[in-house]
N, C-alpha and C positions, 0 to 999 in steps of 0.2 A: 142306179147302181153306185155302190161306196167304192172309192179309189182303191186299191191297196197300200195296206198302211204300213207304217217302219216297223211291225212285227212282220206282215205279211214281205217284204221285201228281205227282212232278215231268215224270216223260214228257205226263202227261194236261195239265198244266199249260201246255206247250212245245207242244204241238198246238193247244190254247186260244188259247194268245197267237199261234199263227201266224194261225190263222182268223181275227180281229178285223180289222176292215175296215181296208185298208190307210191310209187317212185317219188312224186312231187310231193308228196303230201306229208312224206316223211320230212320233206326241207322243209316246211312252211310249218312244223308245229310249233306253236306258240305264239301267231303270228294273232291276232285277235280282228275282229269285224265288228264293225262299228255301222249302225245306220243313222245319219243324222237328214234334218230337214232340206236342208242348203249348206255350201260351202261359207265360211265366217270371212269376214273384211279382210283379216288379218293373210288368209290363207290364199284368197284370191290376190290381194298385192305382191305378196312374196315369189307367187307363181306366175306372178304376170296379165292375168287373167281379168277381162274389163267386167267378165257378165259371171255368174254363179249358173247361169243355164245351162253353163257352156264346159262344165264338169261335173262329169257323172260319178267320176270315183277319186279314190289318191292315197297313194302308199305312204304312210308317215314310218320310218325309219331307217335303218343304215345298210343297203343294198348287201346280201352276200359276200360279191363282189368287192366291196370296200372293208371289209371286215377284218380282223386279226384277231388271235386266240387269245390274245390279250389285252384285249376291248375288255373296258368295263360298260357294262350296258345300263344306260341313264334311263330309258323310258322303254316299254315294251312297244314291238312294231306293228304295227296296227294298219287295216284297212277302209279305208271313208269309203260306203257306198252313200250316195247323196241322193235322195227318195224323189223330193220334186224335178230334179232334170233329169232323172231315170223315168219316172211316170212322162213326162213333156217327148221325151225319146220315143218311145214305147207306142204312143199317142200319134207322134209324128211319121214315125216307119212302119207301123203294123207289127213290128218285129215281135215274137212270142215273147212274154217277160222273162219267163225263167230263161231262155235263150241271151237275154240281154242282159240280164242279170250275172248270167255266166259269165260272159263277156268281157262285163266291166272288170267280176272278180279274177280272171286269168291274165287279164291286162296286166291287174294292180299287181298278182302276185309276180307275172313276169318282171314286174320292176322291184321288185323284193330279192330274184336273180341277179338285176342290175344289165337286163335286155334291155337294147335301144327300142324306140319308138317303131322303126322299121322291121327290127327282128319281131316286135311284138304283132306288129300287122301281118305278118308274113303266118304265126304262129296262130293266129284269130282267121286267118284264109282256112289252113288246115283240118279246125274246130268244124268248120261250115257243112 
C-alpha cells in the first residue's frame, strides 16, 4: 500500500478547514495551507527544534492577537502541515489521519488567534 501523498494530506486538510465551525472560519480566511515534505534547517533552528520528526505543522505569520489596522502585511499567513512526521504520527498512535490531520490544522490556526500552547491542548481535549 502507497503512503499518502502531499495531495492526499492536503485534501484531508481542505475537508478539516471546511468542518471548522463557521464562526472560526470567517477569521482564518485568507490564511493559506501549505503541505511540504519536512520542516527546512532554517525553520527548525529558529524554533529550536533538534529533529524535523518532531513537528507536525507551524503557523508562519503575525497572530490576530498582535495585529493592528495599520499593519502593512509583508507576506500572506500560511499554514505548514509537514507530510513525513504526520505519516511517522499516524503510524506511531493508530490515530485516524483525517483526525490527526485535524489536529494539527486547529492547533496551527489556534495559534493564528495567538492561543498559548496550553489553551490549545485544552481546546484539542474538547475536539476528542
Amino acid at each position: 500500500m502507497k503512503p499518502p501523498s502531499a495531495d492526499d494530506i492536503a485534501d484531508l486538510a481542505e475537508r478539516a478547514f471546511a468542518a471548522i465551525p463557521k464562526q472560526l472560519a470567517e477569521h482564518v480566511r485568507g490564511v493559506g495551507i501549505s503541505v511540504a515534505e519536512m520542516p527546512d534547517d532554517e525553520t527548525l533552528d529558529d524554533l529550536g527544534i533538534e529533529s524535523g520528526w518532531d513537528l507536525t505543522g507551524l503557523y508562519r505569520g503575525t497572530p490576530l492577537t498582535e495585529r493592528s489596522v495599520s499593519d502593512v502585511v509583508h507576506q500572506p499567513d500560511l499554514i505548514f502541515l509537514y507530510r513525513q512526521p504526520i505519516l511517522l504520527e499516524w503510524i506511531e498512535t493508530g490515530e485516524d489521519l483525517f483526525r490527526l490531520v485535524r489536529n494539527v490544522l486547529v492547533h496551527e490556526i489556534a495559534h493564528h488567534f495567538g492561543f498559548s500552547d496550553a489553551a490549545i491542548a485544552a481546546l484539542e481535549q474538547e475536539m476528542e
